[in-house]
C-alpha positions in Angstrom: -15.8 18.5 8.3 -17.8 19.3 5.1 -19.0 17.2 2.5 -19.5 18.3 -1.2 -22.9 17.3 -2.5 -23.6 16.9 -6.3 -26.9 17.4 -7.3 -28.3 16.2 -10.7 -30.9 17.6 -12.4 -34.1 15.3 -13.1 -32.4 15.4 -17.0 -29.3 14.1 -16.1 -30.9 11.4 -13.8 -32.5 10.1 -16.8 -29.9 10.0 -19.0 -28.1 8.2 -16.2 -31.1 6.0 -15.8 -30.9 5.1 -19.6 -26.9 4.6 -19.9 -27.6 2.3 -16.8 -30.8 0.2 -18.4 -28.6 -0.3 -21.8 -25.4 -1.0 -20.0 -27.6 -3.9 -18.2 -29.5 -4.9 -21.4 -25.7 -5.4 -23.2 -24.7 -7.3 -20.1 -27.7 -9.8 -19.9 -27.2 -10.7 -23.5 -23.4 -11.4 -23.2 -24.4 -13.6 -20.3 -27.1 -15.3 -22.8 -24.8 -15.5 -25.4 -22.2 -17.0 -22.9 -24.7 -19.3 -21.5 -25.8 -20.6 -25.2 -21.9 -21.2 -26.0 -21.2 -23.0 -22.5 -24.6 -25.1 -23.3 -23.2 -25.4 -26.9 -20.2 -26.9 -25.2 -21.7 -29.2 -22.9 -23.3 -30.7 -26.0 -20.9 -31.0 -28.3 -18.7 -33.5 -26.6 -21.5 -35.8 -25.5 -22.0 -36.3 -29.6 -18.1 -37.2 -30.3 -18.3 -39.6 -27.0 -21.0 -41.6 -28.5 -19.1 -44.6 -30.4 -20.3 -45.3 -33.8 -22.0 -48.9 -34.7 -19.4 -51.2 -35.3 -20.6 -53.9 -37.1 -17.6 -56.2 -35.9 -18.6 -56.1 -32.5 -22.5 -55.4 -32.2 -24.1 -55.4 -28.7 -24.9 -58.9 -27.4 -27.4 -61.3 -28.1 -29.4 -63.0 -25.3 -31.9 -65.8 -25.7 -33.3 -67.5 -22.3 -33.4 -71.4 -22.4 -35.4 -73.1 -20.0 -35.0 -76.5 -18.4 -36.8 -78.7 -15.6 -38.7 -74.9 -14.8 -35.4 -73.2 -14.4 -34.4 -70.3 -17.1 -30.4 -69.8 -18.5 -29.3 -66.5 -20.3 -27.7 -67.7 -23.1 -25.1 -64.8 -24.5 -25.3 -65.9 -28.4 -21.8 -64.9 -29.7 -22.2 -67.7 -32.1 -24.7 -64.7 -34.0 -20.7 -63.5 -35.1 -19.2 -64.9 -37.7 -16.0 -65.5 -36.2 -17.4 -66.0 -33.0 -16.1 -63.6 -29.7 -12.5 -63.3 -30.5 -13.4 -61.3 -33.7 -14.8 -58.7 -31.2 -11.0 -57.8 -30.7 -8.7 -59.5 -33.1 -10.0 -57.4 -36.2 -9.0 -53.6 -34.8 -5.9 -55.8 -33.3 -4.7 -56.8 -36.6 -5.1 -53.1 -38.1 -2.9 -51.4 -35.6 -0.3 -54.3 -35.4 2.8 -54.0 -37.6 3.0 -57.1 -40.6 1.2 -58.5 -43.2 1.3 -62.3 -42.4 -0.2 -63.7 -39.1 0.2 -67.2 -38.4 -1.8 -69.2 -35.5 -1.4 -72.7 -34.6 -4.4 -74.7 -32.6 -6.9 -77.3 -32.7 -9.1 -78.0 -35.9 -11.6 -77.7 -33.5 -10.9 -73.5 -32.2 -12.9 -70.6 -33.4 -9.5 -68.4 -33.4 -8.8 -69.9 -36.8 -12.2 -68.2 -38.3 -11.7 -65.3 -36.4 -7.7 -64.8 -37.9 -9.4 -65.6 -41.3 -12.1 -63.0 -40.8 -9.5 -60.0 -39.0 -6.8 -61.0 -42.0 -9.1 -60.6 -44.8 -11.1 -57.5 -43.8 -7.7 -56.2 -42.9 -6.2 -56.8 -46.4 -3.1 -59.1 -44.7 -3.0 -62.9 -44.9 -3.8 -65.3 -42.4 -1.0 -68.9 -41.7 -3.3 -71.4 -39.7 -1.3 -74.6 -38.8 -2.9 -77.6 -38.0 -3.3 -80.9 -38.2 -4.6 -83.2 -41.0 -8.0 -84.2 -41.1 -9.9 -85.7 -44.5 -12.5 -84.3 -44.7 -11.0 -80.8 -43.4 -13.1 -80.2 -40.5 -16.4 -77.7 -41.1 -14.5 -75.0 -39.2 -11.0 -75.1 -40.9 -13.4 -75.2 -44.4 -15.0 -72.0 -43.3 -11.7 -70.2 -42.8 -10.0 -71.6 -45.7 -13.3 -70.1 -47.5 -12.7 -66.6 -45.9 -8.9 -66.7 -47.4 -7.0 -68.5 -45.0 -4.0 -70.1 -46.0 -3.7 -73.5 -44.4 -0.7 -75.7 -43.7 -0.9 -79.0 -42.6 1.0 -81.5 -40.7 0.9 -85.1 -40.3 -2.4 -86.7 -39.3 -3.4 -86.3 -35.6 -0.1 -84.4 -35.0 -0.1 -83.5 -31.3 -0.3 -79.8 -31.1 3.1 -79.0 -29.3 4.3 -80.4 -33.0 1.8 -78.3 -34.3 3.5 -74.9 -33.0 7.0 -75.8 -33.4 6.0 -76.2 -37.1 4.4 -72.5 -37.0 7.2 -71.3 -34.5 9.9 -72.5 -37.1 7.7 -70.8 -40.0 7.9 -67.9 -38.6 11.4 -67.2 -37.6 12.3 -67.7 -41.2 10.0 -65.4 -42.2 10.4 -62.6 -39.7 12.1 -60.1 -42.4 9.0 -60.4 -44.4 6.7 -59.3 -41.6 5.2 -62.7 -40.5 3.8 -62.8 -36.5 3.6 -65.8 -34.7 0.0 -65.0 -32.3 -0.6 -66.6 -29.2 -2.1 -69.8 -28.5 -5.6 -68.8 -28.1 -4.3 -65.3 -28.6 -4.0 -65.1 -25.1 -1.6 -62.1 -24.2 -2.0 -59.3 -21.8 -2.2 -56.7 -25.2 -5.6 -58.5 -26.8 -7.0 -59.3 -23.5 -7.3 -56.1 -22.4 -8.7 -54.9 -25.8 -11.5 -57.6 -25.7 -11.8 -56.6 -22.2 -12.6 -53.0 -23.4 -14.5 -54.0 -27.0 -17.2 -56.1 -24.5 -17.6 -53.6 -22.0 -18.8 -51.6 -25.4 -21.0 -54.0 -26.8 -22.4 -54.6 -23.3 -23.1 -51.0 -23.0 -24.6 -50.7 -26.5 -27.4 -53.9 -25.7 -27.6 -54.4 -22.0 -26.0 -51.8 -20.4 -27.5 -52.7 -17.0 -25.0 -55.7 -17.1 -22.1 -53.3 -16.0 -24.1 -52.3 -13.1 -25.5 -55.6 -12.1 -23.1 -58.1 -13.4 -24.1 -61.9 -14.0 -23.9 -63.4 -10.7 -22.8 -66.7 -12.3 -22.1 -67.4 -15.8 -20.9 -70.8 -17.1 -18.4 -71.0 -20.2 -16.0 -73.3 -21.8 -11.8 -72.4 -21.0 -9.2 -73.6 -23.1 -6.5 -71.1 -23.5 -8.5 -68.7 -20.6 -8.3 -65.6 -22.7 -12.1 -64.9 -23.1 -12.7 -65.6 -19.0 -9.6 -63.1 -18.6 -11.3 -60.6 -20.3 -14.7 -61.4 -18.9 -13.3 -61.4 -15.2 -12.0 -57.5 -16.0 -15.4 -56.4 -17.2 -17.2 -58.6 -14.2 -14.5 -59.0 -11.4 -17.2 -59.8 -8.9 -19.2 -62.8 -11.2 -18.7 -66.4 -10.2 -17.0 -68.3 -13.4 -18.4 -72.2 -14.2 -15.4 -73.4 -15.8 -15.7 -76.2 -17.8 -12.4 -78.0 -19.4 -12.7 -79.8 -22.7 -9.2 -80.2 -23.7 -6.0 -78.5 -22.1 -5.7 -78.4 -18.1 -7.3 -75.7 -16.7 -4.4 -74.7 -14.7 -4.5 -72.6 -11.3 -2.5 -69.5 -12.8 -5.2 -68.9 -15.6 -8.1 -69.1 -12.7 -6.4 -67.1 -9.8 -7.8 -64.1 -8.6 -11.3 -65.3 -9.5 -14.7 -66.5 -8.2 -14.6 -69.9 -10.2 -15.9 -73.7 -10.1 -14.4 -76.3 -12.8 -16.3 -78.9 -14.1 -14.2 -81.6 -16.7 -16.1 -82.8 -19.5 -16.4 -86.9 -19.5 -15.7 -86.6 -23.5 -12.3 -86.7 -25.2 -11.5 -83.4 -27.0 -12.4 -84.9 -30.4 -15.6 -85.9 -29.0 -18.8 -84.6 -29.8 -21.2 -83.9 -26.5 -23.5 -86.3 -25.2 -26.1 -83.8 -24.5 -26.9 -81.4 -27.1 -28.1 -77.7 -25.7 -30.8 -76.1 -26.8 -29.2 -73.7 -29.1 -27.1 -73.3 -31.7 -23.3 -74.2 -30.5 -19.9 -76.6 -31.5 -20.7 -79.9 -30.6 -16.9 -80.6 -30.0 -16.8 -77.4 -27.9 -18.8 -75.2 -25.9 -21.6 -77.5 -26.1 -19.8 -79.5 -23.5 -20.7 -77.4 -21.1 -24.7 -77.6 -21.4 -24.3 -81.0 -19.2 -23.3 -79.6 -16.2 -25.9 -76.6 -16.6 -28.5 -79.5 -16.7 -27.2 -81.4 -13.7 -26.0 -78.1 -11.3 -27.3 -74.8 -13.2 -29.1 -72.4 -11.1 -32.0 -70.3 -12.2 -30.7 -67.2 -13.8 -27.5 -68.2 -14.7 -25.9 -66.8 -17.9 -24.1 -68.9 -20.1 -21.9 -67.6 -23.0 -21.8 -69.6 -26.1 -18.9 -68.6 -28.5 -19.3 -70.4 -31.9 -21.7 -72.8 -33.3 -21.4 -75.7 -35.8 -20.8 -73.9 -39.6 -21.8 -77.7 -41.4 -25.1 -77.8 -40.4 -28.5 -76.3 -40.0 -29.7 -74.7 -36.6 -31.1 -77.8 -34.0 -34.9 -77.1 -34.8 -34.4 -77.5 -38.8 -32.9 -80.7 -38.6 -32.2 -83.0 -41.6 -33.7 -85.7 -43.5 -34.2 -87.6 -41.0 -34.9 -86.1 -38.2 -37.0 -87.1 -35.7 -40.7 -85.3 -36.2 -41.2 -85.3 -32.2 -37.9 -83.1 -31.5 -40.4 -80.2 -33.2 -41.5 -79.7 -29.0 -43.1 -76.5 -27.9 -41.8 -76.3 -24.9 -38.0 -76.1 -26.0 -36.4 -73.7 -28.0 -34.7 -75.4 -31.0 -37.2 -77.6 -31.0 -35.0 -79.7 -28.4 -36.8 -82.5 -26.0 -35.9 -82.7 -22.6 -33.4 -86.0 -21.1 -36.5 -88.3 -20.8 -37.7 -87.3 -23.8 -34.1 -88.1 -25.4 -33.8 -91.5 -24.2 -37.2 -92.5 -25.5 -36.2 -91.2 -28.6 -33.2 -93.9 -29.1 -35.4 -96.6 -30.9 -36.8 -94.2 -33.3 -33.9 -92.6 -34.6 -32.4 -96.1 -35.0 -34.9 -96.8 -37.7 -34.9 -93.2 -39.4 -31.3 -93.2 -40.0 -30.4 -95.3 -43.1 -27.4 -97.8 -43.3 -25.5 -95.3 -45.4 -25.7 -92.5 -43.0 -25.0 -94.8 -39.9 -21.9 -96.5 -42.3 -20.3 -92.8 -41.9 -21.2 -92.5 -38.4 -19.9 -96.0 -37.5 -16.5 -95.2 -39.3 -15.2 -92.9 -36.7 -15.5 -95.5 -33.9 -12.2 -97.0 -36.1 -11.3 -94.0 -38.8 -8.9 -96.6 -40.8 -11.5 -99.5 -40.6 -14.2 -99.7 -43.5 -17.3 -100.6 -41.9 -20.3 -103.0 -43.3 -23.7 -101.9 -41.1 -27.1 -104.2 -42.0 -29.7 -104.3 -39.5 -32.9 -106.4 -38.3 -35.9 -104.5 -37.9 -37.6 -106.5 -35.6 -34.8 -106.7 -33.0 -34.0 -102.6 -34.3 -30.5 -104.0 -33.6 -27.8 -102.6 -36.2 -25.2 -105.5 -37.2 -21.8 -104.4 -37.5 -19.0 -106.4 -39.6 -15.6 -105.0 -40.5 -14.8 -105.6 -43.9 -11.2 -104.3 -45.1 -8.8 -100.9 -44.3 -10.1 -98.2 -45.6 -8.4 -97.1 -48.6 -8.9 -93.0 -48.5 -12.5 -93.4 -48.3 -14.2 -90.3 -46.8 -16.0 -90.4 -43.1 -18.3 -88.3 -41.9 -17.9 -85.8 -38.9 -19.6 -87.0 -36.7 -18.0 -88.7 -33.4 -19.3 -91.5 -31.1 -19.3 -90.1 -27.5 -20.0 -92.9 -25.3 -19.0 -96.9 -26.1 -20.6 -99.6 -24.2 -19.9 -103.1 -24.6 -22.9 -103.9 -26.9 -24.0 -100.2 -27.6 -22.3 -96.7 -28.8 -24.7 -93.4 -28.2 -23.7 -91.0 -31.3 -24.7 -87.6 -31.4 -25.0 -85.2 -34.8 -27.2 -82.3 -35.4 -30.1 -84.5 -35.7 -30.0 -85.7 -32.1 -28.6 -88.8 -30.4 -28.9 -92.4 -31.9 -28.2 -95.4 -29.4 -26.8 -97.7 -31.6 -26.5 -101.8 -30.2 -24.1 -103.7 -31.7 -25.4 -107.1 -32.6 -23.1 -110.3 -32.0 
């Protein structure tokens, strides 16, 4: 067998040689150019995955708050205007179908600021029925101020009558495009979007919370929809329940790590132990009680609202009490002892006219006469006549004693003894 050999001449080889070189030269710069367009790629989609700032739900606020050497996280979502709920309810409201939203609840709920808030920015208008209260309570004021319209019912109208009256509204408005929401908004649609708007803010402030969730975090349930959404985000977190109002019934805890604690204080009540932070004295700072007397050391605690009538704890009023200005507290707060010696001061820093108000709510259709004897620092109390449409202040007595009430407002905690 032969084989035919071709052999170039040292010419040819190097034009060979040069075809070759330029071939390879045009080769490595497509792969370069490729390579620049795959890294192009890669880049491009990291920049449209990054979600913009959204003012409505910021990343979380954390303060620590210490007590008897043990430190609480404190997730301020009273910083919002509207409290958590906005966090959802506002990009809710802008992809749900209608231009009137009606809500029915307590005077005492953040969901009516929050509606207020979402209906405004959203250009729609926000129905809150409730119950009548003179004054208006702080928080109904602030939503009527953000362009809520507000229907009332009859004075301390249960709320089942409450949402019949908002349930009747509404089906006699349905043709004009009015919703009926939830009580407490809580439905699978707006859980699962808070679920997903917190897991964002998280992410945005303490994104290290998503790998290492809270292993206990303490918060106040009334219609359950902010622990629903908090139990997706942090399935394996234990849950301090505390009830202030409505049962906490097994369905809305099932499924979940969870201890309930019932707070002593009627639902109209205002706490007996202030926290040290910003929060609704007829609400979530219920739960600051429990942290005192079984809080462990690291536990979060998530505050949704604060009081809108009143300056923050450490500014005080008038008459507050110059000690409460301690170092060792944020908000200037003391610590229990500290509270209790505290009673006979206060008694003597609030005047008759303030305490007057204060003493009005023990009987709201009962005008009250209040004197008192400074030696004794005993406050005499005399009812005079019914009380013909006169105003009362909002503040609540908590606890009643045979001779004493303890009262609590923004200032602190007065321990008031009814003289005989």
């Amino acid at each position: 067998m032969s084989t035919d050999a071709v052999t170039l001449t040292s010419n040819e080889k190097e034009i060979l040689h040069t075809e070759k070189t330029e071939e390879d030269d045009a080769k490595s710069e497509g792969d370069q150019k490729q390579n620049e367009n795959i890294e192009s790629r890669d880049v491009q989609p990291l920049e449209t995955k990054t979600p913009p700032l959204d003012t409505n739900n910021p990343g979380l606020v954390i303060i620590p708050a210490q007590f008897e050497g043990k430190t609480f996280h404190v997730i301020r979502d009273d910083e919002l205007e509207a409290g958590t709920k906005q966090r959802a309810l506002i990009s809710w409201l802008k992809k749900e179908e209608g231009e009137e939203f009606v809500y029915a609840g307590p005077v005492f709920g953040y969901a009516q600021i929050a509606l207020a808030l979402a209906a405004k920015l959203n250009g729609k208008k926000g129905t809150l029925f409730l119950e009548e209260r003179r004054p208006r309570h702080p928080l109904t004021q602030k939503a009527e101020s953000l362009g809520a319209n507000i229907i009332e019912l009859r004075p301390r109208a249960p709320l089942k009558e409450v949402q019949k009256a908002a349930t009747d509204y509404v089906e006699q408005r349905k043709d004009k495009g009015t919703v009926l929401l939830p009580f407490g908004l809580h439905s699978p649609e707006f859980i699962g979007l808070l679920a997903d708007r917190l897991r964002d803010a998280i992410g945005l402030s303490h994104p290290k919370l998503l790998k290492m969730p809270p292993a206990r975090l303490w918060l106040v349930v009334g219609s359950a929809t902010i622990l629903a959404a908090l139990h997706r985000v942090w399935p394996d977190t234990h849950f301090l329940c505390v009830q202030v109002g409505m049962k906490i019934w097994d369905d809305l805890v099932e499924g979940k790590k969870h201890t309930i604690y019932v707070a002593p204080e009627k639902f109209t009540e205002t706490s007996l132990r202030l926290p040290p932070y910003p929060s609704v004295r007829t609400y979530d700072a219920k739960l600051w009680q429990f942290v005192e007397d079984h809080g462990q050391d690291g536990d979060y605690i998530w505050n949704v609202g604060k009081d809108v009538d009143s300056p923050s704890p450490q500014m005080g009023g008038k008459h507050r009490d110059k000690r409460s200005d301690s170092r060792h507290h944020p908000y200037g707060r003391t610590n229990r002892e500290s509270r209790q010696e505290r009673f006979g001061q206060l008694m003597t820093d609030v005047d008759i006219e303030d305490l007057t108000s204060i003493l009005s709510m023990i009987q709201p259709e009962v005008l009250i006469e209040v004197s008192n004897d400074m030696d004794t620092q005993r406050w005499n109390v005399v009812e005079i006549e019914q009380n013909s449409g006169q105003s009362t202040a909002e503040i609540s007595i908590v606890t009643q004693g045979e001779n004493c009430a303890y009262v609590s407002d923004f200032r602190g905690i007065l321990c008031i003894k009814f003289g005989v």
